[in-house]
C-alpha positions in Angstrom: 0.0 0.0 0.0 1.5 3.2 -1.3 1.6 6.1 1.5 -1.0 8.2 -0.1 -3.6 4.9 0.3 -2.4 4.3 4.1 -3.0 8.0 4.3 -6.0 8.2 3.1 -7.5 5.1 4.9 -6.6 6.1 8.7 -7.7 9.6 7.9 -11.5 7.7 6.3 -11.3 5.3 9.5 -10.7 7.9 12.3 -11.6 11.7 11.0 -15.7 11.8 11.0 -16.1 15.0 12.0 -17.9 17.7 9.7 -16.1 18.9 6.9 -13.5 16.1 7.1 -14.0 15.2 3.6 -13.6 18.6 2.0 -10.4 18.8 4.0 -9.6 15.3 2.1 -10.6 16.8 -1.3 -8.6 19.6 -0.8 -5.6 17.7 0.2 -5.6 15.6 -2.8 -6.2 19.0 -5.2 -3.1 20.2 -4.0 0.3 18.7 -3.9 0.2 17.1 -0.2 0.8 13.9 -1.7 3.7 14.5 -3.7 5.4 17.6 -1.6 8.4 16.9 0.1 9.0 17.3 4.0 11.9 19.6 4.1 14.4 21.3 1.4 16.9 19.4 2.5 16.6 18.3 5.8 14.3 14.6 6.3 12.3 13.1 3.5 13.3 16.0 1.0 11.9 13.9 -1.8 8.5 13.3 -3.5 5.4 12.2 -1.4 8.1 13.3 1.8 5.2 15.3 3.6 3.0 12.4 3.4 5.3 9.6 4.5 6.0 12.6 7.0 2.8 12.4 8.2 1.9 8.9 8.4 5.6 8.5 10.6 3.9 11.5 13.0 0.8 9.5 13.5 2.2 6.2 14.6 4.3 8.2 16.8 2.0 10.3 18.2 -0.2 7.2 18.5 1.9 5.4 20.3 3.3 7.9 22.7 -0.4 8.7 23.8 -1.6 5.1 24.5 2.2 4.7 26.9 1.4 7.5 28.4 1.1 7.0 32.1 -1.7 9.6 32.7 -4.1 7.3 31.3 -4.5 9.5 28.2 -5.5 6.8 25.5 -9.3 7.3 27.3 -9.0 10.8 27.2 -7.7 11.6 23.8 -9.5 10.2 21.4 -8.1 8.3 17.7 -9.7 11.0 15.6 -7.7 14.2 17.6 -4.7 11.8 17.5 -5.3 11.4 13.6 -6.5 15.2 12.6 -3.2 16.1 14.8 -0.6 14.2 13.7 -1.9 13.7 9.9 -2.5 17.5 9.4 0.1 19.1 11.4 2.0 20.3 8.1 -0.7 21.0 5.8 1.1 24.9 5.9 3.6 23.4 3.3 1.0 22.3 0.6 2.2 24.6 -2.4 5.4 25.7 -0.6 7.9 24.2 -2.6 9.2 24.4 -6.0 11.7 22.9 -7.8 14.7 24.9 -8.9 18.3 24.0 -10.4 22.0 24.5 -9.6 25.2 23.9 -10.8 27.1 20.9 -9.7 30.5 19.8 -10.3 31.0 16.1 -11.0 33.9 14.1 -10.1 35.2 14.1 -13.6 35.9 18.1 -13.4 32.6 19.0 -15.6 29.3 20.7 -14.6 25.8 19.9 -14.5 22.7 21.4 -13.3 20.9 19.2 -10.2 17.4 19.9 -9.1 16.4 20.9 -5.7 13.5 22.2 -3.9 13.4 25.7 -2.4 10.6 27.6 -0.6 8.2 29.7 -2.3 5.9 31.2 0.4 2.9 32.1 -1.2 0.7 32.2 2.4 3.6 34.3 5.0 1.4 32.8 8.3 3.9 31.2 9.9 4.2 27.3 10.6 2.3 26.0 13.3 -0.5 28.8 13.1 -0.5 28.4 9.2 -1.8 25.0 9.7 -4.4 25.2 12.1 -5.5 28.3 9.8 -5.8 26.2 6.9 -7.2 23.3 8.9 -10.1 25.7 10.7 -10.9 26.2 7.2 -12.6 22.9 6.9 -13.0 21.0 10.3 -13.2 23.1 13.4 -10.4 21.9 15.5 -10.5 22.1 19.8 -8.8 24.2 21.7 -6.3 21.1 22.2 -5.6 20.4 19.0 -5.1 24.1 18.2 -2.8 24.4 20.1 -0.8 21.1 19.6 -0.4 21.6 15.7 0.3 25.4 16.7 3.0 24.6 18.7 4.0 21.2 17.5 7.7 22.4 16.2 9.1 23.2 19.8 12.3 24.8 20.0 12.7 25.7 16.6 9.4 27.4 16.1 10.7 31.2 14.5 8.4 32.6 17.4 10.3 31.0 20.3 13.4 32.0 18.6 12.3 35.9 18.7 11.9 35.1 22.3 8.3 34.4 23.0 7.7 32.3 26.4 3.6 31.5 25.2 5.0 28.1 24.3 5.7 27.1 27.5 2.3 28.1 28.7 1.0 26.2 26.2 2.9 22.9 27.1 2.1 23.7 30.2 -1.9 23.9 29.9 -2.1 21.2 26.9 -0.1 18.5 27.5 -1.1 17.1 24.3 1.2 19.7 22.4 4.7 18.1 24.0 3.7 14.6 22.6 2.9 16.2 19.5 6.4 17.8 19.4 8.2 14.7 20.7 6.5 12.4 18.0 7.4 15.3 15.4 11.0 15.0 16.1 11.4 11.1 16.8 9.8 10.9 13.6 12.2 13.4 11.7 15.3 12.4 13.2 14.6 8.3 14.4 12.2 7.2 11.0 13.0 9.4 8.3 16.4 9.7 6.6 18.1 12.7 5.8 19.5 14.1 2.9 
């Protein structure tokens, strides 16, 4: 099963709520599916930001139901799924694909494609998504603020110096999981180019 068919059948099994299938149709109008995750950093390749986002969710997933707090009966499969599946949605139609020079080992040059970023929508990350998602499926407070805040440390807005983050892992647990299965999935599943 290709990732775009595993991604489509956890998000049909677990998102019901309204709107969930025009947030599907407008995932598979854009490039979601065959996006990259990163520049140059993990899964900077074709369907990356899928594969991406399936890795997320079986982290995510995981880390929920081993949580100690008894959090598999409190957070439910479908905010684990509309979480971790849509948490980059704010790089659908980021990335284009442009070329450089590259010198070969025999002394001659070539041009070698690569993706860049061409921000169309300037939101941000985090907030960009749950923008985009609110869009189509109205999301809870929780999961606002876990996709808001699921890039941590190297969010640009806790590199300015903002301390709302740690309020918000503070209050909503849910957004440090988030984070965590983010970055075990980056740096522990994915490979890096």
């Amino acid at each position: 099963m290709s990732f775009k068919e595993q991604f489509i059948e956890i998000y049909n099994r677990e998102i019901k709520r309204e709107g969930a299938q025009k947030m599907l149709e407008y995932l598979e109008g854009s490039d979601f599916f065959t996006a990259p995750a990163s520049t140059k950093f993990h899964l900077a390749r074709s369907g990356g930001l899928c594969e991406h986002s399936l890795n997320v969710y079986y982290r995510l997933k995981e880390l929920v139901e081993n949580e100690k707090s008894d959090w598999a009966k409190r957070v439910s499969s479908e905010s684990i799924a509309i979480i971790a599946l849509l948490h980059d949605v704010c790089k659908i139609g980021m990335y284009v694909v442009e070329y450089r020079n590259q010198k070969q080992p025999d002394g001659s040059w070539v041009k070698v494609p690569y993706y860049a970023i061409d921000e169309l929508l300037p939101y941000g990350h985090g907030e960009k998504s749950v923008y985009i998602i609110n869009g189509f499926i109205r999301l809870t407070r929780e999961e606002a603020i876990a996709i808001n805040w699921h890039m941590g440390g190297y969010d640009e807005r806790v590199k300015g110096g903002s301390y709302s983050i740690a309020k918000a892992y503070e209050q909503y647990p849910l957004a440090v999981l988030t984070h965590v299965a983010d970055v075990l999935a980056s740096y522990l599943d994915e490979e890096r180019n």
